[in-house]
Backbone as CSV, one residue per row, in Angstrom:
resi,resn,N_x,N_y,N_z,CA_x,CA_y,CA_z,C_x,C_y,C_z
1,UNK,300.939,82.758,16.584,301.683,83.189,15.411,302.122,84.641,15.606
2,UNK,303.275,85.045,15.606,304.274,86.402,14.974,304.079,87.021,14.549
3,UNK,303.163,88.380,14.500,303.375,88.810,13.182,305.230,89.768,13.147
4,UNK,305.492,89.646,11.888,306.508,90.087,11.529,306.343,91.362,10.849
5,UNK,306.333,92.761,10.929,306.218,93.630,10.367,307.359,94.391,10.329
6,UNK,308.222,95.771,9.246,308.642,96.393,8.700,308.371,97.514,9.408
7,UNK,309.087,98.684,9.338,309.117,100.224,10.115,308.078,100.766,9.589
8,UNK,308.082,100.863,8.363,307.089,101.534,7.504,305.637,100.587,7.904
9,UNK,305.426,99.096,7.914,304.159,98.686,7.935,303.440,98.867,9.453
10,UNK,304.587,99.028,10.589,304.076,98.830,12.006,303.564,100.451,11.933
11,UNK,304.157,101.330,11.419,304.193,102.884,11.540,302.892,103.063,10.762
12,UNK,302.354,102.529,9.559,301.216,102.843,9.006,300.216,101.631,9.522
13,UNK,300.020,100.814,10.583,299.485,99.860,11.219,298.663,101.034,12.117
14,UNK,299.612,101.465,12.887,299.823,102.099,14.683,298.878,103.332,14.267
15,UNK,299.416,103.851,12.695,298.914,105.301,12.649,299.920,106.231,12.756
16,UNK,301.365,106.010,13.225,301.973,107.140,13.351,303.686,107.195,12.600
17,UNK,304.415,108.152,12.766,305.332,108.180,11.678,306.385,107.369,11.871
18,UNK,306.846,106.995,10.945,308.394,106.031,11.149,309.330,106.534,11.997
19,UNK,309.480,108.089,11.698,310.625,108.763,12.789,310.200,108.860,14.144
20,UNK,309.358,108.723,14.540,308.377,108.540,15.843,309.005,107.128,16.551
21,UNK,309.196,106.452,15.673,309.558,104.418,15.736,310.610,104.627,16.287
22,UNK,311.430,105.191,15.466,313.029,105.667,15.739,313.691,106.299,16.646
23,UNK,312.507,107.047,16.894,312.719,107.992,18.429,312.649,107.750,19.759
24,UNK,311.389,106.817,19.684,310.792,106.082,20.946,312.279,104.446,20.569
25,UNK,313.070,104.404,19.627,314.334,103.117,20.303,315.134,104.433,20.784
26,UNK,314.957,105.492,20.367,317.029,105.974,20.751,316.314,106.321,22.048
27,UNK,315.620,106.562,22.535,315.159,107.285,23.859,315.282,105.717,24.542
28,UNK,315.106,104.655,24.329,314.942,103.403,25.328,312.859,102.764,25.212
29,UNK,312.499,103.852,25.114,310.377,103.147,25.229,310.550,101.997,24.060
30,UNK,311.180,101.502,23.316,311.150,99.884,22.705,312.804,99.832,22.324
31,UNK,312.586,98.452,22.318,314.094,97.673,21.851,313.642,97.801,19.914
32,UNK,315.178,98.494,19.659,315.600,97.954,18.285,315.685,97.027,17.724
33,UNK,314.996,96.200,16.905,315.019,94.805,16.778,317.021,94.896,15.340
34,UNK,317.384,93.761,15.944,318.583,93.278,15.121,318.646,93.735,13.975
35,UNK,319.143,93.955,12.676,319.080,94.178,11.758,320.065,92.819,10.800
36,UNK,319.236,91.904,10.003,319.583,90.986,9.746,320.807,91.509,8.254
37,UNK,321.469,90.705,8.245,322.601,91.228,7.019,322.541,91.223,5.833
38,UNK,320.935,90.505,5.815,320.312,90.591,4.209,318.782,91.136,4.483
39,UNK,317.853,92.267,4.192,316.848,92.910,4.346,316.553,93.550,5.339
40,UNK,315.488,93.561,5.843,315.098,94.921,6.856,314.873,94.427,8.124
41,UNK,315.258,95.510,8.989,314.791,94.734,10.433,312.942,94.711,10.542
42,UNK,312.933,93.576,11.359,311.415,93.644,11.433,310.916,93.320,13.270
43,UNK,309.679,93.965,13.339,309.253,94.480,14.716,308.142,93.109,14.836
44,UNK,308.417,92.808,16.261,307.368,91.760,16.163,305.815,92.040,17.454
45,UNK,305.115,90.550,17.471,304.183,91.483,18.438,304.396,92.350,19.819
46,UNK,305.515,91.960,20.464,305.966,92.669,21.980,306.258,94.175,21.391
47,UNK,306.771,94.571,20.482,307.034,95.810,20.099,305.957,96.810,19.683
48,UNK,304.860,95.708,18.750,303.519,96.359,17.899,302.616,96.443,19.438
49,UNK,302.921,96.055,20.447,301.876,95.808,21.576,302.395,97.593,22.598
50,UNK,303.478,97.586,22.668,304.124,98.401,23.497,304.002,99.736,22.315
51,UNK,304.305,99.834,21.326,303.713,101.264,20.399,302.216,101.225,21.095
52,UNK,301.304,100.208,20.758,299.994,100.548,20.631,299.603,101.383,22.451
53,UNK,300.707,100.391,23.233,300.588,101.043,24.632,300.589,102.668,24.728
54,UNK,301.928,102.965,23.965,302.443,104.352,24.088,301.422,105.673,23.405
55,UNK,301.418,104.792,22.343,299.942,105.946,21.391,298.826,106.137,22.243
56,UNK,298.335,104.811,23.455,296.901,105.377,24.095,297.501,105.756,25.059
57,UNK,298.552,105.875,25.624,299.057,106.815,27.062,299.162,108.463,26.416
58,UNK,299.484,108.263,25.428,300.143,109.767,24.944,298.607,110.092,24.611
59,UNK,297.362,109.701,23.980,296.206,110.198,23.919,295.319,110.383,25.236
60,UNK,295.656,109.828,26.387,295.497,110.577,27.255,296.079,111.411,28.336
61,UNK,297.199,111.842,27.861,298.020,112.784,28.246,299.286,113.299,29.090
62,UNK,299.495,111.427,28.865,301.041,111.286,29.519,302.191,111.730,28.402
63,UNK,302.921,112.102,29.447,304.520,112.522,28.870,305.032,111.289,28.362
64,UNK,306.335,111.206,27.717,306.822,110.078,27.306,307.754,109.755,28.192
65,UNK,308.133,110.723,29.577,308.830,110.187,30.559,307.608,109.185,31.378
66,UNK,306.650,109.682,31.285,305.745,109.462,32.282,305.385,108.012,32.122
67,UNK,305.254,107.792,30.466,304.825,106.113,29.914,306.147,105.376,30.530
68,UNK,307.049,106.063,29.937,308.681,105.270,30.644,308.438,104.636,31.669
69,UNK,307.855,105.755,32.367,308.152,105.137,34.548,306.899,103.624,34.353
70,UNK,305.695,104.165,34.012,304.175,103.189,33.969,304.872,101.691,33.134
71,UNK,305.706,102.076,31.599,306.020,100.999,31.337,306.776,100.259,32.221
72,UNK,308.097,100.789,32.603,308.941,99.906,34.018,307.950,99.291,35.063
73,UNK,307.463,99.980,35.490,306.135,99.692,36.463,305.739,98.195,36.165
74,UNK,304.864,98.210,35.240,304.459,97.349,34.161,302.935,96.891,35.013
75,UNK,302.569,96.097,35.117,301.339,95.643,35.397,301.276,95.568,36.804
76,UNK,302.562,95.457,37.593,302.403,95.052,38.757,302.319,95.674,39.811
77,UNK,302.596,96.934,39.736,302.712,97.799,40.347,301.576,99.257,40.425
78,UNK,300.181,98.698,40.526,299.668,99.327,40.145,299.231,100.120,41.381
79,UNK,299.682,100.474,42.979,299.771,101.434,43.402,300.576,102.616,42.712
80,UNK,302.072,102.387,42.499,302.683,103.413,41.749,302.031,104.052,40.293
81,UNK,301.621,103.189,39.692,301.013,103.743,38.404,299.458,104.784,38.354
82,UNK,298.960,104.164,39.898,297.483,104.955,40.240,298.333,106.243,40.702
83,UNK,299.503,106.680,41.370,299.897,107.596,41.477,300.427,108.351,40.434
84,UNK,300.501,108.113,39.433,301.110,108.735,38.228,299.866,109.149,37.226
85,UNK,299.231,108.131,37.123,297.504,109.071,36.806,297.046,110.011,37.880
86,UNK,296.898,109.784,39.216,296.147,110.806,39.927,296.963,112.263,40.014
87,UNK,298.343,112.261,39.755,299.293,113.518,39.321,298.813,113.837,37.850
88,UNK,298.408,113.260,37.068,298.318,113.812,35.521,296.856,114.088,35.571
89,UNK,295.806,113.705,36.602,294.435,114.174,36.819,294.348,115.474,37.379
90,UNK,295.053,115.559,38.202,295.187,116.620,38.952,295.961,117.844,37.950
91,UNK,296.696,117.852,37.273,297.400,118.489,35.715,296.454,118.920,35.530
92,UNK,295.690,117.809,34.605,294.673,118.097,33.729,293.461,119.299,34.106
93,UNK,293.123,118.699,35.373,292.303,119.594,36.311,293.126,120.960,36.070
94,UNK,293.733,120.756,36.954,294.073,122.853,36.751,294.431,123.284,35.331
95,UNK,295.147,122.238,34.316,294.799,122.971,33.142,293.430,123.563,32.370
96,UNK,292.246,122.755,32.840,290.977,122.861,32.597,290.315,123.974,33.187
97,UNK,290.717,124.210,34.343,290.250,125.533,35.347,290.927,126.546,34.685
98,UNK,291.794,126.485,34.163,292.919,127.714,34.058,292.277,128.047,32.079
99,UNK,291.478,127.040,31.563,290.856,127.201,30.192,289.607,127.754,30.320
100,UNK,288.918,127.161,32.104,287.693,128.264,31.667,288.140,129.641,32.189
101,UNK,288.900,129.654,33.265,288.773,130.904,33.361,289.099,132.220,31.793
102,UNK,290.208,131.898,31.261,290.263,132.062,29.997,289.147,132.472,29.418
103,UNK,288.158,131.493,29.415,286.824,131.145,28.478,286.381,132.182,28.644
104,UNK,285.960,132.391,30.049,285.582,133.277,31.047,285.666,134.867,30.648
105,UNK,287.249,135.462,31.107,287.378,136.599,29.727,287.596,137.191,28.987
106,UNK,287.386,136.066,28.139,287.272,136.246,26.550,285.863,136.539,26.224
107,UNK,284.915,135.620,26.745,283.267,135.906,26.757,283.361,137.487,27.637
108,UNK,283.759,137.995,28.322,283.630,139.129,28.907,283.823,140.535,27.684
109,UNK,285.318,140.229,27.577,286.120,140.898,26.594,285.090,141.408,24.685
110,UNK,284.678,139.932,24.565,283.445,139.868,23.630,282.058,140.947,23.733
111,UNK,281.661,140.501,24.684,280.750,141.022,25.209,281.252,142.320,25.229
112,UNK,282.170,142.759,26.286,282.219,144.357,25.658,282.215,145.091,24.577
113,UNK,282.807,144.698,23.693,283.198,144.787,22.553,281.875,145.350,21.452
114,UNK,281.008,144.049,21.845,279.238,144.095,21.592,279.042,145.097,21.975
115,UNK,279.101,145.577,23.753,278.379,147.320,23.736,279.346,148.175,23.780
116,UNK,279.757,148.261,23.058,281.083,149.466,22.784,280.072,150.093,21.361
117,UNK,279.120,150.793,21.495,278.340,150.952,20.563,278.993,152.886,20.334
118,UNK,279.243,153.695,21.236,280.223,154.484,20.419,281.473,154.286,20.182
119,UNK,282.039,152.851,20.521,283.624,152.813,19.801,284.857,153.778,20.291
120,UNK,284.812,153.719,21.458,285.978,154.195,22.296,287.355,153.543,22.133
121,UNK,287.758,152.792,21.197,288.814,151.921,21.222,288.290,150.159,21.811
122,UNK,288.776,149.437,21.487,288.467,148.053,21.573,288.908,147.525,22.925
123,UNK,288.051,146.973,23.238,288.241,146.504,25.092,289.580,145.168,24.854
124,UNK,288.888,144.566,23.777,290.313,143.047,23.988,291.207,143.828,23.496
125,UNK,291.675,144.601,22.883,292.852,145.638,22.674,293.814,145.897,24.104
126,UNK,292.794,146.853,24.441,293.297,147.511,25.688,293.378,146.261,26.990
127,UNK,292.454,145.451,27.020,292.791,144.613,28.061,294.455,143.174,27.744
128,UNK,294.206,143.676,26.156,295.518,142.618,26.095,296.455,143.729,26.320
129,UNK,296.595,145.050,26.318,298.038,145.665,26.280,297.712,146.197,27.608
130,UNK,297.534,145.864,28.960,297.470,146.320,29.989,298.534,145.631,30.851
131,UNK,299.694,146.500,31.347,300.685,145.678,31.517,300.254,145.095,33.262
């Protein structure tokens, strides 16, 4: 059985906004379903299946070009698609290195700050305006 759902019911189904629905047809990531000449167009399961695809790619941190290529791909091709995760692992990775170092000093910056006990001016001050 079909289910037959509405923009508004697949969009509050999925979790996410109607203009989101709208965006992912004009870009091509789902087909526009017909619009019949009396009521609303309605999305059926291949469409509610391929949102639900796109929402867990985008929660782990693919682009929406990136779902594009994996969706074309589709199941079969899952050398190409292991290459398109091990590029967005590898992302992730140096974005993660590049957060602790960050972490890193800011806990420094803090810490000074702590023994700056006569108050010479503020270390994250001066270390943010250090050109």
């Amino acid at each position: 059985m079909s289910k037959k759902l509405t923009i508004s019911s697949i969009a509050k189904e999925i979790g996410i906004n109607v203009e989101t629905i709208r965006y992912y047809e004009r870009i091509g990531l789902i087909a526009q379903p017909e619009k019949p000449e009396t009521g609303y167009r309605t999305y059926n399961d291949e469409i509610l299946k391929k949102l639900y695809f796109i929402k867990r790619a985008k929660k782990l941190g693919f682009s929406l070009n990136e779902i594009s290529d994996i969706m074309v791909i589709g199941n079969k091709g899952c050398k190409e698609t292991k290459e398109i995760a091990s590029l967005k692992l590898q992302s992730i990775n140096n974005k993660i290195n590049d957060l602790k170092s960050i972490s890193k000093t800011l806990e420094e910056l803090i810490e000074a700050c702590d023994s700056n006990s006569e108050y010479t001016g503020c270390p994250i001050f001066f270390a943010i305006s250090k050109k």
